[in-house]
C-alpha positions in Angstrom: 19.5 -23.4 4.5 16.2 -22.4 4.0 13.4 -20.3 6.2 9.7 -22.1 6.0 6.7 -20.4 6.9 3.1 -22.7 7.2 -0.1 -21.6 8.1 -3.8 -23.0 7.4 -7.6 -22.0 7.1 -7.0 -18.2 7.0 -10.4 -18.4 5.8 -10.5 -15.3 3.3 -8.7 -13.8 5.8 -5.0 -13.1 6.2 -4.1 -11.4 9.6 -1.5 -8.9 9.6 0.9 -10.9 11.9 1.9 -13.5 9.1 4.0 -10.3 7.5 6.1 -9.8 10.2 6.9 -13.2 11.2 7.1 -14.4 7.8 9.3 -11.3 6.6 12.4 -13.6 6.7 10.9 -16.8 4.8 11.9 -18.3 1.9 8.8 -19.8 1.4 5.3 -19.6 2.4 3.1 -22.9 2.7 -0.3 -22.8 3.1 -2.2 -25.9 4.1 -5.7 -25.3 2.6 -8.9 -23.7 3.6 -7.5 -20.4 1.9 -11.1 -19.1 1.4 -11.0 -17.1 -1.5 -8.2 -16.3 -4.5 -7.8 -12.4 -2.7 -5.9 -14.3 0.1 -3.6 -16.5 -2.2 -2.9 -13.7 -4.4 -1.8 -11.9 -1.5 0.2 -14.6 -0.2 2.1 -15.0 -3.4 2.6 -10.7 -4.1 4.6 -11.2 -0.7 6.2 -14.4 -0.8 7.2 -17.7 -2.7 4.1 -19.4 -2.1 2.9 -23.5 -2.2 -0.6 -23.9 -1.3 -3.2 -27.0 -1.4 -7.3 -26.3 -1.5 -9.6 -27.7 1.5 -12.7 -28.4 1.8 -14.3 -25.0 2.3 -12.0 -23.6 -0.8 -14.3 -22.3 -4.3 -13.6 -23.2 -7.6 -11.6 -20.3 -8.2 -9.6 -21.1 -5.4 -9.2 -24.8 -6.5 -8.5 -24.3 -9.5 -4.9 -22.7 -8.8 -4.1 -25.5 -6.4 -3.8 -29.3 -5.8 -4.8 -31.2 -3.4 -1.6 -32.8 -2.3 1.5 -30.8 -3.0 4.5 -32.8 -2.7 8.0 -30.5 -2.9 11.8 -31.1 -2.2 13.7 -28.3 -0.3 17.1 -28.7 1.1 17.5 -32.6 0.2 13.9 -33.4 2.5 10.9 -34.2 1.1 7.2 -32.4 2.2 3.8 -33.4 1.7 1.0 -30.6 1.9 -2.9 -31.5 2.2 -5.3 -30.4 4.2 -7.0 -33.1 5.2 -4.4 -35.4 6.4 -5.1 -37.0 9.9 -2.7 -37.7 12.2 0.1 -40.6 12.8 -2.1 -43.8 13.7 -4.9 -41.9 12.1 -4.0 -40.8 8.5 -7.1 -40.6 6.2 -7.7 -42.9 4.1 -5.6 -42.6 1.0 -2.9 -40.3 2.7 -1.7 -43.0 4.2 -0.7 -44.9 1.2 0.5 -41.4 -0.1 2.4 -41.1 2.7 3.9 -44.7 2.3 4.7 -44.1 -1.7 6.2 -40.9 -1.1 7.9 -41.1 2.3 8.1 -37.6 2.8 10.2 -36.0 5.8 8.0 -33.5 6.9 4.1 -33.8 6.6 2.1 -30.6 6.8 -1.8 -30.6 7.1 -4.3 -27.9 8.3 -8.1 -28.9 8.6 -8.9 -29.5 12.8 -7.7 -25.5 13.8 -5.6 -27.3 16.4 -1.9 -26.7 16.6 0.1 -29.8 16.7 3.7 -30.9 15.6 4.2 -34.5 16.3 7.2 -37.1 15.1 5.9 -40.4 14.1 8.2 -42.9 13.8 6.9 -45.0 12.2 7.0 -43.1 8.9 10.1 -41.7 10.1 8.4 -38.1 9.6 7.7 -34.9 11.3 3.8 -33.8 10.9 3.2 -30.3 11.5 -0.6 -28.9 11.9 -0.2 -25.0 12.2 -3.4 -24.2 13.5 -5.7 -22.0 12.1 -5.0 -18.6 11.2 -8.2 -17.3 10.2 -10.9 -15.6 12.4 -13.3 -18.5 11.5 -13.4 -21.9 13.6 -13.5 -23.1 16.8 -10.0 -21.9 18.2 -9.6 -19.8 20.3 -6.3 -18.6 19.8 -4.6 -18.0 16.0 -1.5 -19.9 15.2 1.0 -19.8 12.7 4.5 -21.6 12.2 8.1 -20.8 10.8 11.2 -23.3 10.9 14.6 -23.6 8.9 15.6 -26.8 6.8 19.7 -27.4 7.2 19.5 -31.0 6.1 16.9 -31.5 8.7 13.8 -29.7 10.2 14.9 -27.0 13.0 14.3 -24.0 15.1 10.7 -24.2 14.8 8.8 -21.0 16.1 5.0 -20.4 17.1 3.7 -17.6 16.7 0.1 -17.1 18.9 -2.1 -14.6 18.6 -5.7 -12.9 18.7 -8.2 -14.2 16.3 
């Protein structure tokens, strides 16, 4: 069993909430937009941390990241971007990613707008954290935190001042 913490475009900023709720994780993922290498550094001093670039992310930041991660934890495959759409709307070339790789879980970032849908037809769960930077339309911060036990479960939100 493992404890999963996800959040996206902190935007060179990491908020002070992700410490607490993320105390317990195993892992931290971060779904791009990280804004500068200060906040992934961070990230990874605290926790075990997996993290893709987006599309407001430096060369320094790139760099130390990819643009899809694709890991294994408890027996269920994940795919990270941060661009990734949404099921009946993928990107282009996610899809066929998505269709190659058949992950479980598929975790992007990118629209600011919590969402955590199943789609059935790729027999996935796709998770959209939010945004838990300052920066962006939102007006609300978001971050998320869920166990793997063979499957995806007790998935928590955490909401809170930008």
């Amino acid at each position: 069993m493992k404890k999963i913490g996800v959040l996206s475009d902190t935007h060179g900023h990491l908020p002070k909430e992700v410490y607490e709720f993320f105390k317990d994780v195993d892992l931290i993922i971060h779904a791009g937009d990280i804004g500068s290498v200060d906040v992934l550094n961070e990230l990874q001093a605290f926790k075990k941390t997996v993290a893709v670039y987006g599309n407001i992310d430096d060369f320094d930041v790139v760099v130390l990241t990819e643009k899809v991660e694709n890991i294994e934890i408890e027996g269920l495959k994940i795919m990270v971007t941060h661009i990734g759409g949404y099921p009946n709307r993928y990107e282009r070339g996610i899809k066929e990613l998505i269709e190659i790789e058949r992950p479980n879980i598929f975790i992007s970032g990118h629209s600011h707008i919590l969402k955590v849908i199943s789609d059935p037809k790729y027999s996935l769960l796709h998770i959209n954290p939010g945004a838990a930077g300052r920066q962006g339309i939102h007006q609300i911060s978001t971050i998320i935190r869920f166990t793997i036990d063979s499957v995806p479960k007790d998935l928590e939100v955490l909401e809170f001042n930008k």
